[in-house]
C-alpha positions as CSV (number, residue, x, y, z in Angstrom):
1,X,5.0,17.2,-13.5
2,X,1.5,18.8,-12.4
3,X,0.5,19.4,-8.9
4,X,-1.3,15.9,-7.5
5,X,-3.4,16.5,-4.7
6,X,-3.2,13.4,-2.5
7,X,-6.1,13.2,0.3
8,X,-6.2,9.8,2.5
9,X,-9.3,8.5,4.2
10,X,-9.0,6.5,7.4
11,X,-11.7,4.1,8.7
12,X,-11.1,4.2,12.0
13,X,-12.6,2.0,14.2
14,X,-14.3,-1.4,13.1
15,X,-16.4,-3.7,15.6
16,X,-15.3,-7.5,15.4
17,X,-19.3,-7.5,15.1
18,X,-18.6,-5.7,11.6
19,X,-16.5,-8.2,10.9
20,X,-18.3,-11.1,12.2
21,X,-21.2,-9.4,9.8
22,X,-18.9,-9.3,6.8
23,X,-18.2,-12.8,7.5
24,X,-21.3,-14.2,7.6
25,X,-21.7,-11.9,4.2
26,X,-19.2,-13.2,2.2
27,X,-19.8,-17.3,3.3
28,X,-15.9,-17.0,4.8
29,X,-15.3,-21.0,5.5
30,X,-14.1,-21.2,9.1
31,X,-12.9,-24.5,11.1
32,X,-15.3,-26.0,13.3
33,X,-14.5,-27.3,16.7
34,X,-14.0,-30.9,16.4
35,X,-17.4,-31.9,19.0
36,X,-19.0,-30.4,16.2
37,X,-18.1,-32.6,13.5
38,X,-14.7,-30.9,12.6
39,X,-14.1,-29.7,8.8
40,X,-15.1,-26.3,7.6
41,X,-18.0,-24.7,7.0
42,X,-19.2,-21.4,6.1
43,X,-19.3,-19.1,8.9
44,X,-22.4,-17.9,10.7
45,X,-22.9,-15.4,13.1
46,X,-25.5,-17.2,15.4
47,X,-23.3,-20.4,15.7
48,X,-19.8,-18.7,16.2
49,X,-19.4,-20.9,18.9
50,X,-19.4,-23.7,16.8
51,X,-16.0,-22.3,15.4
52,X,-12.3,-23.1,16.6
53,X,-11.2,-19.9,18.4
54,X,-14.4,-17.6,18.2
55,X,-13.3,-17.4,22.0
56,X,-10.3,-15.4,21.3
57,X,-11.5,-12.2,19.0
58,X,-8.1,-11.3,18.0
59,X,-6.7,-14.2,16.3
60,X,-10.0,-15.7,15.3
61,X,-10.0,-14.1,11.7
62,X,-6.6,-13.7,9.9
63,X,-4.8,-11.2,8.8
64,X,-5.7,-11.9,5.5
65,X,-9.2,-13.1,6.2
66,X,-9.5,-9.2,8.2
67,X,-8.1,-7.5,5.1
68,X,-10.5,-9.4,2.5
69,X,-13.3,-8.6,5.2
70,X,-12.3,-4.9,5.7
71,X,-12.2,-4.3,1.8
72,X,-15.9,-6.2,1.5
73,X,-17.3,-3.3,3.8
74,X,-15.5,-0.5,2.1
75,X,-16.5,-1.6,-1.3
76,X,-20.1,-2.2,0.2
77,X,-20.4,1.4,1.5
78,X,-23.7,2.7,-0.2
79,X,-24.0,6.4,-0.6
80,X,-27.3,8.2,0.9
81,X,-28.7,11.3,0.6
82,X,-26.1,13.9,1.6
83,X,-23.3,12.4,0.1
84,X,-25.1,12.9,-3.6
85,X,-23.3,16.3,-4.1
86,X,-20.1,15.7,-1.8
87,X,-18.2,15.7,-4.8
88,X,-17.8,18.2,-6.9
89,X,-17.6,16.2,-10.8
90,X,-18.9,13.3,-9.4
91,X,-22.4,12.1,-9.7
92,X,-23.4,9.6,-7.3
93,X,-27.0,7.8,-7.3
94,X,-28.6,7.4,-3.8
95,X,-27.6,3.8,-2.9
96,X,-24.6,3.7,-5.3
97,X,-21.3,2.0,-3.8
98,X,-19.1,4.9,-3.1
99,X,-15.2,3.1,-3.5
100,X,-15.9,1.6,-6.5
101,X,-17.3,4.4,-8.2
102,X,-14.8,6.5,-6.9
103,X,-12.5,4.5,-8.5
104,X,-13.9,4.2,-11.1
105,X,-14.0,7.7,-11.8
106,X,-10.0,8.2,-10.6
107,X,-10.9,10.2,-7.5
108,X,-9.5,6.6,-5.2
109,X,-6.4,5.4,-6.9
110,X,-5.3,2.9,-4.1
111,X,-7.2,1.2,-1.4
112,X,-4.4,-0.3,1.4
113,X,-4.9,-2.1,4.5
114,X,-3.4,-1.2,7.5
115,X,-4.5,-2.8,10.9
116,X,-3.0,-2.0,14.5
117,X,-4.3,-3.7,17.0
118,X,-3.9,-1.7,20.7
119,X,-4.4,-3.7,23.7
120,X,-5.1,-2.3,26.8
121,X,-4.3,-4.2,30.2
């Protein structure tokens, strides 16, 4: 079997405002409180208020609502200009989306989700 190298990439550290962002990107339908009209509707970031638990940022998204959100802003990640040659046999074009191309090209083979949340008291 030939040698495989195997390299991971961590994201380490996401704002709930990047995935408030990525919300409001991807028209995630969220539950309204009920005094305003109840229902869903798609989420936006200057009415998060308006939204049944935006008070409590760790359960207000889902797990899977966090992993579809998490995988929106890795396979929105636009390369600039020093990431161009970062990669030696790939060619990347100035405002190209880097994890697609990459696996697109075999250098990414799997993308996985892995969320910890640490609370300190």
């Amino acid at each position: 079997m030939p040698h495989r190298t195997v390299t991971g990439f961590t994201l380490r550290h996401l704002s709930e405002c990047d995935l408030l962002k990525a919300a409001e990107e991807v028209h995630l339908p969220k539950a309204l409180r009920q005094e305003f009209g109840g229902g869903f509707k798609e989420f936006v970031g200057s009415e998060a208020n308006c939204f049944e638990g935006s008070d409590d940022e760790i359960r207000f998204f889902s797990t899977q609502e966090r992993q579809s959100l998490v995988l929106h802003l890795l396979h929105t990640l636009r390369a600039g200009p020093h990431d161009l040659h970062s990669l030696s046999g790939l060619k990347m074009v100035e405002g190209q989306a880097i994890v697609p191309k990459c696996i697109s090209s075999g250098i990414i083979s799997q993308v996985r989700y892995i969320h910890i949340y640490i609370i300190y008291m």
